[in-house]
C-alpha positions as CSV (number, residue, x, y, z in Angstrom):
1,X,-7.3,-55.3,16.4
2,X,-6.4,-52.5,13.9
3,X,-8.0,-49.5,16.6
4,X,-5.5,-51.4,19.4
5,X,-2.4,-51.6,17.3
6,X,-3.4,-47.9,16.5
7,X,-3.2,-47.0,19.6
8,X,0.2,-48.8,20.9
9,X,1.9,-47.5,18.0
10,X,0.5,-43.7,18.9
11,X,-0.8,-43.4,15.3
12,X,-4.0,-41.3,16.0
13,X,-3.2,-38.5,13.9
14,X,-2.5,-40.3,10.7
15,X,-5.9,-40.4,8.2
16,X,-8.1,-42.8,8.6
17,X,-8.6,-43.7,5.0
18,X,-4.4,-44.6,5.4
19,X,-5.0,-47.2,8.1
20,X,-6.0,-50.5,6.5
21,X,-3.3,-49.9,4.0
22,X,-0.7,-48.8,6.7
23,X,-1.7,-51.5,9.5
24,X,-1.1,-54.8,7.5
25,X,2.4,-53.6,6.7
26,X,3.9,-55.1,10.2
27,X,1.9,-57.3,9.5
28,X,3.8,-58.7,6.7
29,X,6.8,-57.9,8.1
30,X,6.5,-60.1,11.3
31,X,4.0,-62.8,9.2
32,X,5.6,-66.7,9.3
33,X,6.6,-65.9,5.7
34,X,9.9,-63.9,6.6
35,X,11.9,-66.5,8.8
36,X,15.3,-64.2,8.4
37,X,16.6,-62.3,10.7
38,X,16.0,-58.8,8.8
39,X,12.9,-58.3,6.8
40,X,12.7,-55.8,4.0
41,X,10.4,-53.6,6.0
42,X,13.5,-52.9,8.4
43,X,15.5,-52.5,5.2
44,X,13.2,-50.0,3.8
45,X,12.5,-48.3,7.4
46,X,16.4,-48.0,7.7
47,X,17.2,-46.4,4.4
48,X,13.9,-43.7,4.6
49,X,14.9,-42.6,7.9
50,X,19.3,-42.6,7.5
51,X,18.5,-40.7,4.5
52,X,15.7,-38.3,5.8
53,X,17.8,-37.1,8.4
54,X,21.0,-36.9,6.4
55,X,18.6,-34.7,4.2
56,X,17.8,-32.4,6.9
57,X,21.2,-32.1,8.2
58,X,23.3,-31.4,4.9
59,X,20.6,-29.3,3.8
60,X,20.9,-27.4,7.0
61,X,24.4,-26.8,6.8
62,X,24.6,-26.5,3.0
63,X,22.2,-23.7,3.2
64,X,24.0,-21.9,5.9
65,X,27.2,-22.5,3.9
66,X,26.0,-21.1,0.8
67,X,25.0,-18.2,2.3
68,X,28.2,-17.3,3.5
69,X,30.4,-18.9,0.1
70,X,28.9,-16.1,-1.9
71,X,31.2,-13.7,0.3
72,X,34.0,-15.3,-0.7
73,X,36.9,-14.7,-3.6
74,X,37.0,-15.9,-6.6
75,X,39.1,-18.4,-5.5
76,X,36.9,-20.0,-3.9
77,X,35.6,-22.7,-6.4
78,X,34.2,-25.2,-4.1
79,X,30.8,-23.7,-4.2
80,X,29.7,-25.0,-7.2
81,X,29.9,-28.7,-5.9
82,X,28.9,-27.6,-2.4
83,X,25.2,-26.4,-3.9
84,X,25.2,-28.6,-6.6
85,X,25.3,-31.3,-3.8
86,X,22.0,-29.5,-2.0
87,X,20.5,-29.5,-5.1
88,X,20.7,-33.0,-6.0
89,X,20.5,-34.3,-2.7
90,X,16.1,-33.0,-2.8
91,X,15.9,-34.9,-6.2
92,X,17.5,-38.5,-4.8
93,X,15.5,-38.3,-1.6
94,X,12.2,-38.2,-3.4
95,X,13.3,-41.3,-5.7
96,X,14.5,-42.9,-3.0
97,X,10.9,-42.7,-1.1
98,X,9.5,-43.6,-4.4
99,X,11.6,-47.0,-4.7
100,X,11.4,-47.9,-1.3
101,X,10.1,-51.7,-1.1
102,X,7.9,-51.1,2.1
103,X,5.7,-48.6,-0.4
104,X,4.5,-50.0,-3.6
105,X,1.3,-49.1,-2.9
106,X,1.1,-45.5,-1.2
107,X,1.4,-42.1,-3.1
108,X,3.6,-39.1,-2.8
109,X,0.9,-37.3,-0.5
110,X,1.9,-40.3,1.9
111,X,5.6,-39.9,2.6
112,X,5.1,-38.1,6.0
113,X,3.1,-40.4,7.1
114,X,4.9,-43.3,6.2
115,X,8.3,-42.2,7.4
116,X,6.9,-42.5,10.9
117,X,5.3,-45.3,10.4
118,X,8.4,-47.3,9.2
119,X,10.5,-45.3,11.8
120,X,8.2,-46.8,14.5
121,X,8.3,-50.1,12.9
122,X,11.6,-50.3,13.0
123,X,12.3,-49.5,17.0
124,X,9.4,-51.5,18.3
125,X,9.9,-55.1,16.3
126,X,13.5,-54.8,15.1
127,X,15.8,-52.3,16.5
128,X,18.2,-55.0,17.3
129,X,18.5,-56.6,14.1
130,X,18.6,-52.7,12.1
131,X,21.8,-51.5,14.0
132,X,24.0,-52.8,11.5
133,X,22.0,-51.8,8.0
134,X,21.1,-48.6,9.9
135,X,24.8,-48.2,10.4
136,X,25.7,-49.1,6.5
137,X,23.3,-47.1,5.3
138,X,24.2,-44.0,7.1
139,X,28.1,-44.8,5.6
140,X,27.0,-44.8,2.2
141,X,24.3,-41.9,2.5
142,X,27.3,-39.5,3.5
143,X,30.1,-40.4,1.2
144,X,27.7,-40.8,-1.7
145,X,27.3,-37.3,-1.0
146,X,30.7,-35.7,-0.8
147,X,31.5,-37.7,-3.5
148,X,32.5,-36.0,-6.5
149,X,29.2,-35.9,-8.7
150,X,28.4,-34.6,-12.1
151,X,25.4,-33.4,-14.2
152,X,24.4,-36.9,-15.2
153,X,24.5,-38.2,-11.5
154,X,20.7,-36.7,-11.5
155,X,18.3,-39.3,-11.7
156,X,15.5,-38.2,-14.2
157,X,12.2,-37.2,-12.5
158,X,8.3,-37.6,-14.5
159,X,8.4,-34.6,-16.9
160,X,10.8,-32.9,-15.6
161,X,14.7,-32.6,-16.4
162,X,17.4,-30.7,-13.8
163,X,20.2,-28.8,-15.6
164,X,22.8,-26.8,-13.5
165,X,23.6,-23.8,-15.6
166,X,26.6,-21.9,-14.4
167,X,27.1,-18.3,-15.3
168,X,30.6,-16.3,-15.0
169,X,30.8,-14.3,-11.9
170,X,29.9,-10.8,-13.0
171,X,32.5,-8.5,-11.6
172,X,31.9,-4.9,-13.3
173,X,28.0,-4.3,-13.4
174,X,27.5,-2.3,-16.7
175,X,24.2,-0.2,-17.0
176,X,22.8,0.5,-20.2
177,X,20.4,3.3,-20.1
178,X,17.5,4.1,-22.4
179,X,16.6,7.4,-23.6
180,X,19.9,9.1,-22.6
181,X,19.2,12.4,-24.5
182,X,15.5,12.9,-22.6
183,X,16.9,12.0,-19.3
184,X,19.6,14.4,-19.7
185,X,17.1,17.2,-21.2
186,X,15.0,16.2,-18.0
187,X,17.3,16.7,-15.5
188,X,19.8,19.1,-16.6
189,X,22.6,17.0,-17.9
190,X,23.2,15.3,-14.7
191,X,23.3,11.8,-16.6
192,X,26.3,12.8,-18.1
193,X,27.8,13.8,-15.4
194,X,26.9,10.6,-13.7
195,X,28.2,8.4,-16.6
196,X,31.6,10.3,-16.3
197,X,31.4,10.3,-12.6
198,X,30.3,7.3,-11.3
199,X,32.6,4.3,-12.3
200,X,35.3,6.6,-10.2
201,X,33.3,7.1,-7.1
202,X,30.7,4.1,-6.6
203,X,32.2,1.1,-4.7
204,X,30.5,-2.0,-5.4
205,X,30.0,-4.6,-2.5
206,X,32.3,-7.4,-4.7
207,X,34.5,-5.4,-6.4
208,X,34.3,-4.1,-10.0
209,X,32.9,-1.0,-11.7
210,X,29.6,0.6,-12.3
211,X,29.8,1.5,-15.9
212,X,27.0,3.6,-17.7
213,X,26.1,3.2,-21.2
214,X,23.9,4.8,-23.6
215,X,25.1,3.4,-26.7
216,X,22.2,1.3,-29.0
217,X,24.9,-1.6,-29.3
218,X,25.3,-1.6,-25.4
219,X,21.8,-2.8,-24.8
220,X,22.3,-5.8,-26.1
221,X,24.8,-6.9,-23.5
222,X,24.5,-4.7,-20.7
223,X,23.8,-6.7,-17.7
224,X,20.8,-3.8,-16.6
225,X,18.7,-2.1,-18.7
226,X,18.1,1.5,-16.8
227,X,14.8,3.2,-17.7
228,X,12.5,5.8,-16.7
229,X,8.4,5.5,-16.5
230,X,7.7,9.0,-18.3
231,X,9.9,7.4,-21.3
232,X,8.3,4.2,-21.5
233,X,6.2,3.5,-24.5
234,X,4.3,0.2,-25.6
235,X,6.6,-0.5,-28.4
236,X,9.5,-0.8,-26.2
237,X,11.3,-3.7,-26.1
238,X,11.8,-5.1,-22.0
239,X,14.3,-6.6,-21.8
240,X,17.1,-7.2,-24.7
241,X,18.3,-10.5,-23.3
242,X,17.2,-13.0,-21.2
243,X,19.7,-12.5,-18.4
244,X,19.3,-8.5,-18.3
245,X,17.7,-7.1,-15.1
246,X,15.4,-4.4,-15.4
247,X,15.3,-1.3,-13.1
248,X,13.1,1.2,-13.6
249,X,12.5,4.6,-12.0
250,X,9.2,7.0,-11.5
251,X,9.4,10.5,-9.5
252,X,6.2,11.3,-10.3
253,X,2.5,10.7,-8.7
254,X,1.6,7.7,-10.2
255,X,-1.0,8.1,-12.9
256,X,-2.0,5.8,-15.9
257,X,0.7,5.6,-17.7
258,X,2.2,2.4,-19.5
259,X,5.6,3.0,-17.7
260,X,3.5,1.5,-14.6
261,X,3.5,-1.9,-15.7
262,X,7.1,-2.3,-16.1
263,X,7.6,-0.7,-12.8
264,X,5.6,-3.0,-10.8
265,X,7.3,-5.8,-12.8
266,X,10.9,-4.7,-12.5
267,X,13.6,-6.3,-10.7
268,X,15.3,-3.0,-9.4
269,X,12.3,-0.8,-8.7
270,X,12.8,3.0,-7.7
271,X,10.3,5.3,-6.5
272,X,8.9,6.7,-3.6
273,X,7.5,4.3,-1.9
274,X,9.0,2.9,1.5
275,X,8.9,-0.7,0.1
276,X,10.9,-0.1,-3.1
277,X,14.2,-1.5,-3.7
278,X,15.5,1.5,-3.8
279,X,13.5,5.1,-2.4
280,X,13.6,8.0,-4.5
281,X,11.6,10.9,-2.4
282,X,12.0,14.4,-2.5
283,X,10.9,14.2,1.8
284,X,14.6,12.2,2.3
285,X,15.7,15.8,1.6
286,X,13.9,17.7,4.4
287,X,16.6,20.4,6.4
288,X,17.5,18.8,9.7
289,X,20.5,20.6,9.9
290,X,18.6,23.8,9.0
291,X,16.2,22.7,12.6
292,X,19.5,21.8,14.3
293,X,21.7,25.1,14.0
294,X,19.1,27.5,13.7
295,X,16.7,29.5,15.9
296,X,13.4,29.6,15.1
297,X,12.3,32.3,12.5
298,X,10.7,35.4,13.6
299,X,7.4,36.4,13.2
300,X,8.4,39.8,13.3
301,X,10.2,39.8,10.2
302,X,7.4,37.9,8.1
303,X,4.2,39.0,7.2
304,X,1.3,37.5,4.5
305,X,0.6,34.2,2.9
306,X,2.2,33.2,-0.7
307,X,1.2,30.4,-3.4
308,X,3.1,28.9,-6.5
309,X,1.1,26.5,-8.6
310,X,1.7,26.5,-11.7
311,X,-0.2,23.2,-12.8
312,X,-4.1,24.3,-13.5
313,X,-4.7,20.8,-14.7
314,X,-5.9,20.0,-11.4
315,X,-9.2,20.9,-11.1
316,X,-10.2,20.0,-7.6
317,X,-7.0,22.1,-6.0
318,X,-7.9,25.1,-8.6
319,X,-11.3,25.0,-7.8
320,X,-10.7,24.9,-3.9
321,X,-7.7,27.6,-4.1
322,X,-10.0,29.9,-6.2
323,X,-12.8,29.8,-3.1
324,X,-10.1,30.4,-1.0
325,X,-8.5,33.6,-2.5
326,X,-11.6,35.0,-2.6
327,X,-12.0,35.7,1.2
328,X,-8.1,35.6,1.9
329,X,-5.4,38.0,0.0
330,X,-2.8,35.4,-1.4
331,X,0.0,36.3,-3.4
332,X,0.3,34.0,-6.0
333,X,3.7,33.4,-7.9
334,X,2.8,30.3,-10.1
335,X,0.4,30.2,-13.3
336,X,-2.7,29.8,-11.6
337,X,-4.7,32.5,-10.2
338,X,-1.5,34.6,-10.9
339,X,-1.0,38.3,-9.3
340,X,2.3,38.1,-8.6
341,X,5.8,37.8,-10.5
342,X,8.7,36.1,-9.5
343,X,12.2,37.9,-9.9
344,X,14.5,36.7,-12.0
345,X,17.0,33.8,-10.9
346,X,19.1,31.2,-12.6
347,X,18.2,28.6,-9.4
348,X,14.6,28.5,-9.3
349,X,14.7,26.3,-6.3
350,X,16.6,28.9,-4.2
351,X,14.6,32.1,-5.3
352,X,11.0,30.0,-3.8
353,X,13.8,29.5,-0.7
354,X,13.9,33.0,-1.0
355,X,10.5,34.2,-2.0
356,X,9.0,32.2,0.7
357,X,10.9,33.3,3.5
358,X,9.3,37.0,3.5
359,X,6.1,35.3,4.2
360,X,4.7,33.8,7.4
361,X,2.9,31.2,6.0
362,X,3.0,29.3,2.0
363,X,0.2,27.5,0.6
364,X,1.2,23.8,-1.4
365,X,-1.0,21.0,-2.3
366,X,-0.2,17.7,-3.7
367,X,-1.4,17.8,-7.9
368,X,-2.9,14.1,-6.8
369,X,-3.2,12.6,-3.0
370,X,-1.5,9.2,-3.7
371,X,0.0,7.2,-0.7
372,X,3.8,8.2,0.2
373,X,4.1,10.7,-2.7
374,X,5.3,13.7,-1.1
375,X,7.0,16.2,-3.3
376,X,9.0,19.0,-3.0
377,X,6.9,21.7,-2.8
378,X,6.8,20.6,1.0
379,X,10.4,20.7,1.6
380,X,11.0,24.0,-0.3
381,X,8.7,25.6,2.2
382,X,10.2,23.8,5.3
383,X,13.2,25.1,4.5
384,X,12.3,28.8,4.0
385,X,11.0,28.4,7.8
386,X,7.8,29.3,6.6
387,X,4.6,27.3,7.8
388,X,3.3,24.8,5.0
389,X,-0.1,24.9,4.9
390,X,-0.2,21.9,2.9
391,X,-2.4,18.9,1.3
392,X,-1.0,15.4,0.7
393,X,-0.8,11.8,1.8
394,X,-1.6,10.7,5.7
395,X,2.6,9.6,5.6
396,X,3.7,13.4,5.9
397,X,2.9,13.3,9.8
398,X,5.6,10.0,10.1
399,X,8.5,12.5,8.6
400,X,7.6,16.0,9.9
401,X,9.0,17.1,13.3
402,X,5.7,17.4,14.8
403,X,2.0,17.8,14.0
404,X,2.1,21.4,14.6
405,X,4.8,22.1,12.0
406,X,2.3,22.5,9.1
407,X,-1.1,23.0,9.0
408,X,-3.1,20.0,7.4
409,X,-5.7,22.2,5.0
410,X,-7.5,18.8,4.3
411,X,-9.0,19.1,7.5
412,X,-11.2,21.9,6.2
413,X,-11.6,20.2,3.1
414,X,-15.1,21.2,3.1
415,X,-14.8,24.6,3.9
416,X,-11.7,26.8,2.5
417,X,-13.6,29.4,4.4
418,X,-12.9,28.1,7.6
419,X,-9.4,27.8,6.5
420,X,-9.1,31.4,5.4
421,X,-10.3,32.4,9.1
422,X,-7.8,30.1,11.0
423,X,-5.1,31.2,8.4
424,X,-5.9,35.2,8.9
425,X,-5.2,34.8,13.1
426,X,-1.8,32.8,12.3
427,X,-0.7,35.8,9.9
428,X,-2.0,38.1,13.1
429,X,-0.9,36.2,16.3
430,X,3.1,36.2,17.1
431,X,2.3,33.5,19.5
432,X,0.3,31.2,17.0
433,X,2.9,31.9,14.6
434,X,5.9,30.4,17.0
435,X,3.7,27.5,17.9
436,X,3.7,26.3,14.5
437,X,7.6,27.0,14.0
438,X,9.0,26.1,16.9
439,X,10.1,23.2,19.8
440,X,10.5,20.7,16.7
441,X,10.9,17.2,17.5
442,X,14.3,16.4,14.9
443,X,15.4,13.6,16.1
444,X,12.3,12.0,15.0
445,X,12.4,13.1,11.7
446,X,16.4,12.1,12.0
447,X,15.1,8.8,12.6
448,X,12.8,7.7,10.0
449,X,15.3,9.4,7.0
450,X,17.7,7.3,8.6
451,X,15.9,3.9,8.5
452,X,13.8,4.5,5.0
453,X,16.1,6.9,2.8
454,X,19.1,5.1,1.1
455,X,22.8,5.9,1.7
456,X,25.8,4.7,-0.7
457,X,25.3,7.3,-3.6
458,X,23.4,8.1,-6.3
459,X,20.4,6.0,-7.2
460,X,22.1,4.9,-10.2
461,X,25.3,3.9,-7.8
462,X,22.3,1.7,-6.0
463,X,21.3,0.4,-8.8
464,X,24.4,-1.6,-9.8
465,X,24.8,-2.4,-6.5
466,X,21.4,-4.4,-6.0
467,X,22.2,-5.9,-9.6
468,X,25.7,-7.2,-8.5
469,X,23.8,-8.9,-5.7
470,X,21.2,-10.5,-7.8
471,X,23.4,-11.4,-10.4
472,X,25.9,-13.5,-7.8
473,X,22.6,-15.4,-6.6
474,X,21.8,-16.0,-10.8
475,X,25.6,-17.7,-10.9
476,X,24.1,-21.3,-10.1
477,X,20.9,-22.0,-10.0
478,X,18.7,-25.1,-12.1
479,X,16.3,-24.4,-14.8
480,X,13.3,-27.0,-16.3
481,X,14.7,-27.7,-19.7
């Protein structure tokens, strides 16, 4: 009887172990028992599925209409009833499942299920006699939703208690940044240029003001607390109030440094990585325009291969440069294996431009090979139209204009002999020498800065931008209280 009925009702794919409960409930319904016209399984089976698929409609909209509220003005104060409404709506459906007479016995993990069931119930025994409660219910479903509701119109759910905590719309984004003195030391006062500079020039996607701060009593309210990894230290405090974002920036290869942890655990995160929120990379900065406007460089103007590293800390580059020098004249500028001095210049990144550019041919590795951490060593060279012959991460070849534009020294990684030999016929063969600096593919360099680098300003401009963002989405929301 039960496998027939099973099979009429097209049930096959509910468990088995739901079957004995789930096949005596027509059973009841349609028993000698219930002589009225309407039985409370068509009662039930009409309420579960009137409200199920208000449910999935409202939501539907609500969702799309939340989206698009946020974009809104100020005036627009429907929003909080609007989502309010979506919210609630999740919490009465489950209670309603949970009350429904046709269920005493089943469990949560059962609804599915048992919304077919009853749906099925319903149009094969007593369509006819549904249409008016299936039209009632679907009446009071929708104007009990668009009805004006308020906090305590939320039913109380097993352990758990539903607050709707609204927040102020934040309009100016202020930015409170940690060690303001070493930052500015760092990087050449450019903070306080950017603290003066950027609530004047940084246009925020709703309106206000990106305000920096470096005051101690400006932490405790800012709505972003700004900090860098090479600052970071254990005693730190995180965050100085609950609501405060955190953004924190590295521009360094990644070693083991505290810092790291916050980074990964930050809500604005800005390094060089590809997947960051925002992408802070010296290779965003390689000369396009340079490859656009300009011919190639000639070879007959150029002549020998320079070096600057000044960071001897690295013993596996020291130790593979030293090999190298020995069987290949290299004029070194930097600190290690020195033979060479720099003139002097006030912009030490334009007198390497310079330096390089008498030579055919610079030498710059990586202090660590880490994944997307490409520095500027690469770029300095690049743009003294100089071949790199470099060693970093496998990314490079996604951003240079062409395999051929450097010369990858880690494939001779086990030889810096066999480098020195291949080197020696590029700093002796015009030809070799214009294969490595010429028919450049730009546009596909032009393409990946374009989709990875960001645009809008400065990073700190960015970062009150994202924070605007995520503080409109913090504006409603529901906590467990």
């Amino acid at each position: 009887m039960r496998k027939t009925w099973q099979t009429e009702r097209g049930l096959s794919h509910l468990p088995l172990r739901l079957l004995p409960k789930l096949t005596r409930l027509p059973r009841t319904c349609n028993s000698h028992k219930h002589k009225s016209k309407t039985c409370p399984m068509t009662v039930s089976a009409a309420f579960i599925c009137t409200s199920t698929l208000a449910a999935v409609l409202i939501t539907t909209i609500v969702t799309h209409t939340e989206h698009e509220i946020f974009r809104q003005s100020e005036a627009s104060r429907k929003k909080d009833h609007i989502i309010f409404t979506h919210r609630a709506l999740v919490i009465y459906m489950l209670h309603a499942y949970s009350a429904c007479m046709c269920v005493p016995t089943l469990s949560v993990h059962h609804y599915n299920s048992l919304f077919y069931l009853c749906c099925a119930e319903m149009t094969a025994h007593h369509l006819r006699n549904s249409l008016p409660i299936l039209a009632f219910a679907t009446i009071v479903v929708i104007v009990f939703l668009y009805m004006h509701m308020s906090e305590k119109d939320v039913p109380p759910s097993p352990g758990y208690d539903f607050a709707l905590v609204s927040a102020p719309r934040p309009t100016n984004v202020t930015v409170f940044v940690e060690n303001f003195d070493s930052l500015n030391k760092f990087y050449g006062n450019s903070f306080t240029r950017m603290e003066s500079d950027i609530p004047h020039t940084c246009k925020l996607p709703h309106g206000g003001f990106c305000i920096l701060q470096h005051s101690e009593a400006s932490a405790q309210t800012a709505d972003v607390v700004f900090r860098m990894v090479r600052f970071i230290h254990p005693r730190d405090i995180v965050r100085y109030h609950e609501r405060q974002l955190l953004a924190v920036m590295n521009t360094e290869a990644e070693r083991d440094e505290y810092g790291l942890q916050q980074l990964r655990e930050a809500d604005i995160k800005i390094d060089h990585h590809p997947s960051s929120d925002i992408m802070l990379a010296e290779i965003c900065g390689l000369p396009v325009h340079k490859w656009e406007t300009s011919p190639p460089p000639d070879p007959t103007q150029r002549k020998g291969i320079a070096m600057f590293t000044s960071n001897c800390g690295a013993k596996w580059r020291l130790d593979y440069l030293d090999r190298l020098a020995r069987v290949l004249p290299i004029d070194s500028y930097g600190r290690c294996l020195h033979n060479k001095d720099e003139p002097p210049a006030a912009d030490k990144g334009a007198n390497l431009v310079k330096i390089s550019s008498k030579y055919r041919m610079v030498i710059t590795f990586e202090n660590m090979i880490q994944d997307d951490y490409i520095s500027e060593k690469l770029i300095v060279v690049l743009s003294s139209g100089a071949i790199p012959v470099y060693w970093g991460p496998p990314q490079v070849y996604s951003w240079v204009p062409g395999n051929h534009s450097f010369i990858d020294a880690s494939k001779y990684k086990d030889s810096p002999e066999d480098l020195a030999k291949y080197l020696k016929r590029v700093d002796e063969e015009d030809d070799l020498f214009k294969y490595h600096t010429s028919n450049f593919d730009v546009n596909k360099t032009k393409n990946i800065i374009e989709r990875l680098c960001p645009k809008g300003g400065p990073y700190l401009c960015l970062t009150c931008q994202i924070a605007q963002q995520k503080l409109l989405h913090r504006t409603m929301y529901f906590r467990k209280v």
